[in-house]
C-alpha positions in Angstrom: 0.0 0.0 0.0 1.4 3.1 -1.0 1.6 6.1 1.6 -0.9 8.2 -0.6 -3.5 5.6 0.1 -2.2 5.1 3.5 -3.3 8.7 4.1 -6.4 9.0 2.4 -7.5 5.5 4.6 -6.5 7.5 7.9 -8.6 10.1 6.7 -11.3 8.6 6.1 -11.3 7.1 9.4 -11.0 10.1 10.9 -13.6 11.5 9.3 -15.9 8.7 10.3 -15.1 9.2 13.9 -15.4 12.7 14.0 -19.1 12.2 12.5 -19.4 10.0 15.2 -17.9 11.9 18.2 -20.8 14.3 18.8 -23.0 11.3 19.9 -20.3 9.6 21.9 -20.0 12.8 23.9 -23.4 13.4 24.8 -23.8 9.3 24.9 -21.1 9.5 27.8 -22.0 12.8 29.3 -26.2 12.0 30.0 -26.0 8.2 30.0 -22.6 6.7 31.2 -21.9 9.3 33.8 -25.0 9.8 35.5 -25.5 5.3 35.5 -21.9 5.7 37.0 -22.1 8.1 39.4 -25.7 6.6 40.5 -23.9 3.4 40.7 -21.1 5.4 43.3 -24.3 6.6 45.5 -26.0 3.3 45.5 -22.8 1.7 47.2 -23.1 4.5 50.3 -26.0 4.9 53.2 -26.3 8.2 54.7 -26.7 7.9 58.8 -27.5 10.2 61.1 -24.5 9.4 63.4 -21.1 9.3 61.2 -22.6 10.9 58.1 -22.1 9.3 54.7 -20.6 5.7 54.9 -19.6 3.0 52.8 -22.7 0.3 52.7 -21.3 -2.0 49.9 -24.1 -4.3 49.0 -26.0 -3.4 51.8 -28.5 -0.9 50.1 -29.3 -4.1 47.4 -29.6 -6.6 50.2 -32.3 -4.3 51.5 -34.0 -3.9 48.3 -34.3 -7.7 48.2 -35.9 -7.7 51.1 -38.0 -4.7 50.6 -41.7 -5.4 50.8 -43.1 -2.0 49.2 -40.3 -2.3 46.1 -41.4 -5.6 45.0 -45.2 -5.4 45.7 -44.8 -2.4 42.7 -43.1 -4.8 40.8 -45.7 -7.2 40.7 -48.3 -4.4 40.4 -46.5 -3.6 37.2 -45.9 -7.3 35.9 -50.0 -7.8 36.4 -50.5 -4.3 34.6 -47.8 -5.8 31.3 -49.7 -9.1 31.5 -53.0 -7.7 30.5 -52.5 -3.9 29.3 -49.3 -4.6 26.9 -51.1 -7.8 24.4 -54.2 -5.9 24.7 -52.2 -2.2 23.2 -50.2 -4.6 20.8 -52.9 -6.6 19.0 -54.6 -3.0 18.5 -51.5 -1.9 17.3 -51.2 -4.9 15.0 -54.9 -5.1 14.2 -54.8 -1.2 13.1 -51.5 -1.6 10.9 -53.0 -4.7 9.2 -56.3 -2.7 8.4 -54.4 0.2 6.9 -51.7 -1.5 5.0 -54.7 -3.3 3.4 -55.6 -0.9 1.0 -59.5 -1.0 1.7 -59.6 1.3 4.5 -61.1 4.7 3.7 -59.6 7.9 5.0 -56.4 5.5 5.5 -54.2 8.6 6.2 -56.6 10.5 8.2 -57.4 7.2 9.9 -53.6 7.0 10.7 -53.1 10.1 12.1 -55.9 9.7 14.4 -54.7 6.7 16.3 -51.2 8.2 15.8 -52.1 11.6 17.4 -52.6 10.5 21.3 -49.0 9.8 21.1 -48.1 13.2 20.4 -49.5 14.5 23.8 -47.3 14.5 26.5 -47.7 12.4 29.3 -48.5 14.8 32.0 -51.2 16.0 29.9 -52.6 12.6 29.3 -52.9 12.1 33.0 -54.5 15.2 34.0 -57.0 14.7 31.0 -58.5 11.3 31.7 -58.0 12.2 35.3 -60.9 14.8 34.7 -62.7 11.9 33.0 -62.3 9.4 35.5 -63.5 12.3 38.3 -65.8 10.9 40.5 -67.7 14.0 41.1 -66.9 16.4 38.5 -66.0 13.8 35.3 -68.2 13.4 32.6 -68.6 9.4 33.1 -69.6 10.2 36.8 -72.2 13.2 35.3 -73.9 11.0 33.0 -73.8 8.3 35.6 -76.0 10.3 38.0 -78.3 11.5 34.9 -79.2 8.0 34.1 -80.0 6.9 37.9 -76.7 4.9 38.1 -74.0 5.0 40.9 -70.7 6.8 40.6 -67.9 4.7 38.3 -65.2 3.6 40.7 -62.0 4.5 38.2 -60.5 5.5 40.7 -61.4 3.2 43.1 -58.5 0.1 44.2 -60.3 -2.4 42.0 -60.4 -0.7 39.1 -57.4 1.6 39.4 -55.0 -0.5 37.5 -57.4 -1.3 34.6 -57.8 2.9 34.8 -54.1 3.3 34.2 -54.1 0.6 31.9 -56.5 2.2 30.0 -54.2 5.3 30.0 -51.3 3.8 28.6 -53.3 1.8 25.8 -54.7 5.3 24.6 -51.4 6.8 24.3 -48.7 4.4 22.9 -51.1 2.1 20.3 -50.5 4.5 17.4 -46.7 4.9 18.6 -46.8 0.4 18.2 -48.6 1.2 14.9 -46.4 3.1 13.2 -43.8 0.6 13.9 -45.7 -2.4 12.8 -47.1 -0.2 9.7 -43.5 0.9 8.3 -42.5 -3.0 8.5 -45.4 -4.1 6.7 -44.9 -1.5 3.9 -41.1 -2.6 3.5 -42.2 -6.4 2.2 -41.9 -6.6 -1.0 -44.8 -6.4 -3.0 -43.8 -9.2 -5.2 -44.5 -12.1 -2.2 -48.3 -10.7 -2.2 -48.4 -10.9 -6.1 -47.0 -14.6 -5.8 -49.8 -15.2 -2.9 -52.7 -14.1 -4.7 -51.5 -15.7 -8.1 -51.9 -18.6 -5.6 -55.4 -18.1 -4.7 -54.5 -16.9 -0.8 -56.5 -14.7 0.4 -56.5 -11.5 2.4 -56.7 -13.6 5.7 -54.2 -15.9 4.3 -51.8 -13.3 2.9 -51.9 -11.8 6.3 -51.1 -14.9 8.3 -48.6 -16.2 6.1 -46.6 -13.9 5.1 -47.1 -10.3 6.8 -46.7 -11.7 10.7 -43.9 -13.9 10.1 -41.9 -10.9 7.7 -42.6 -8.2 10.5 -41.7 -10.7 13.8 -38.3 -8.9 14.6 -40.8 -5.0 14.4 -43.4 -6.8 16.7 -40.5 -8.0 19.0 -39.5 -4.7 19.1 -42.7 -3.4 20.8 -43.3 -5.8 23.3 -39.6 -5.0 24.3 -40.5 -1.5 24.5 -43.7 -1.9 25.8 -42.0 -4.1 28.7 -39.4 -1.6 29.0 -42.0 1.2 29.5 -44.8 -0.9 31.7 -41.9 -0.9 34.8 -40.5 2.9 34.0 -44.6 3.8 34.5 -44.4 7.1 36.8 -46.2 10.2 35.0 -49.6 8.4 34.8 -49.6 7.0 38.4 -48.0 10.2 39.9 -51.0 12.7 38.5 -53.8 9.9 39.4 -52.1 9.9 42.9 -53.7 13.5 43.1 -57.1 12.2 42.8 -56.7 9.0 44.7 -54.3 9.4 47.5 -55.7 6.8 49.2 -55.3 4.2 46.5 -52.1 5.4 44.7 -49.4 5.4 47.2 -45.5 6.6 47.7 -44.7 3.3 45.9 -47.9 2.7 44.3 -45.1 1.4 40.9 -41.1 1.2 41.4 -40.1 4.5 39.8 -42.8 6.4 42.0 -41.2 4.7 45.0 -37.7 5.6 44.0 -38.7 9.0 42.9 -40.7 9.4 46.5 -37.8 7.8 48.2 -34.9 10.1 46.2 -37.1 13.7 47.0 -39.6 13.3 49.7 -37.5 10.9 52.4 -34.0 12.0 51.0 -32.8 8.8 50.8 -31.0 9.4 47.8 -28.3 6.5 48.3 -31.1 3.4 48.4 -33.1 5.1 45.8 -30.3 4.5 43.6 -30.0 1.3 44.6 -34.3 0.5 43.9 -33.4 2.4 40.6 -30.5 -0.1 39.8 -32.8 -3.5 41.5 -35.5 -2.4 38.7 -33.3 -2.1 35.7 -32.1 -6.0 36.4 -35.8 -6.7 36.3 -36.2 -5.2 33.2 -33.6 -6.9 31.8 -34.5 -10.1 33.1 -38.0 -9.7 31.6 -37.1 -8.6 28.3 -34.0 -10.8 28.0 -36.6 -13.7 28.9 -39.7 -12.0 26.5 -36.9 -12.3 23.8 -35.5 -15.1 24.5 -39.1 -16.7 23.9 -39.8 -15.2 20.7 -36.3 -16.8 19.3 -37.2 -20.1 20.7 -40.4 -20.3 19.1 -38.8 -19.0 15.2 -39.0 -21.7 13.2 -35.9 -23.3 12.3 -34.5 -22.0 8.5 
């Protein structure tokens, strides 16, 4: 190799990395750092006599052990049990009706399960916390028109399904989209072959649009998983309108959130914060690990 191309090599490698510095810098600055220097706090326990001292595990052994941490995380797991295959097949059920060609309106159509996802959280919340309102909500005005007792939404039986209900609203179109763009990437020459075949829509649909868009539908059950145990805006608004039912650690980020800036316990909050990202890795690592095992063998 002459030194000519040499040089011209180096610079192009250069010039590769320096595209990719700007992300590696903010990569390292809001991700690694903070994970690291949560990681340094979660290894410490503050006491009133003898200040800040070294804990080692100590602040994970009591997370084990901690009652309210891992009654949220089963409050979560029965909320991703029932709330995330419910938001996915309407995700999937929408993106098969649109990519079929029959639907009428199709973009409008799109853009209106699409759009809920474009409100912000917080606003979410307080919006179908008006509607769940017991006393001033709609439901509970039309309730008391008809003769019929107040809707318990926000009651402790129903509260779940209420937040359930929540996140279903706001993150099927987000699942849609995904689903949608996979669908529209298969080539168009497989559905030729199927109908030339006699298949039909059903068919086409079962046979060769679920099994071509597996690795997008994997996708959002990881990030509904993902999303189901990080649930805090949701829960934390509601808690305003059921403080009785919605506690301090009503899910596992409201607990570490309550237990990081209401009982300054800063250290073990980093320590529930690093307890519920093994979860969530467990879960998805199993939720994918699943999906593999069942792909048929090529």
């Amino acid at each position: 190799m002459s030194a000519g191309s040499a040089r011209r090599r180096m610079r192009h490698q250069l010039t590769g990395y320096a595209f990719v510095l700007p992300f590696m810098v903010v990569f390292v600055a809001m991700l690694v750092v903070p994970l690291g220097y949560a990681l340094y706090l979660s290894l410490f326990r503050h006491q009133l006599i003898g200040g800040t001292v070294f804990a080692g595990l100590g602040n994970y052994r009591a997370a084990l052990s901690d009652h309210l941490l891992w009654a949220g995380v089963a409050r979560t797991a029965t909320l991703l049990v029932i709330q995330v295959p419910v938001m996915i097949g309407l995700a999937l059920g929408s993106a098969l009706a649109l990519d079929s060609g029959r639907l009428a309106l199709a973009r409008l159509v799109r853009l209106g399960i699409f759009l809920p996802f474009a409100v912000p959280g917080v606003v979410a919340a307080l919006m179908w916390g008006y509607l769940y309102g017991p006393d001033f909500g709609p439901f509970a005005q039309l309730a008391a028109k008809v003769g019929l007792g107040r809707p318990g939404f926000l009651t402790g039986s129903w509260m779940l399904g209420s937040l359930g209900n929540v996140v279903t609203w706001e993150f099927t179109g987000y699942n849609m989209i995904i689903l949608f763009a996979a669908m529209q990437a298969i080539p168009t020459e497989l559905y030729e072959a199927a109908r030339m075949d006699g298949a039909g829509p059903v068919r086409v649909a079962w046979r060769i649009k679920l099994p071509l868009i597996r690795p997008a539908l994997l996708l959002t059950v990881l990030f509904s998983i993902i999303g189901t145990f990080q649930l805090f805006n949701e829960p934390n608004i509601m808690s305003r309108l059921a403080p009785t039912v919605i506690g301090t650690s009503y899910t596992p980020n409201l607990y570490a959130y309550n237990l990081a800036f209401t009982n300054q316990e800063i250290n073990y909050s980093a320590a529930v914060s690093f307890a519920l990202g093994f979860v969530i890795l467990v879960v998805s690592y199993a939720a994918m690990f699943l999906a593999n095992r069942r792909r048929p063998a090529r």
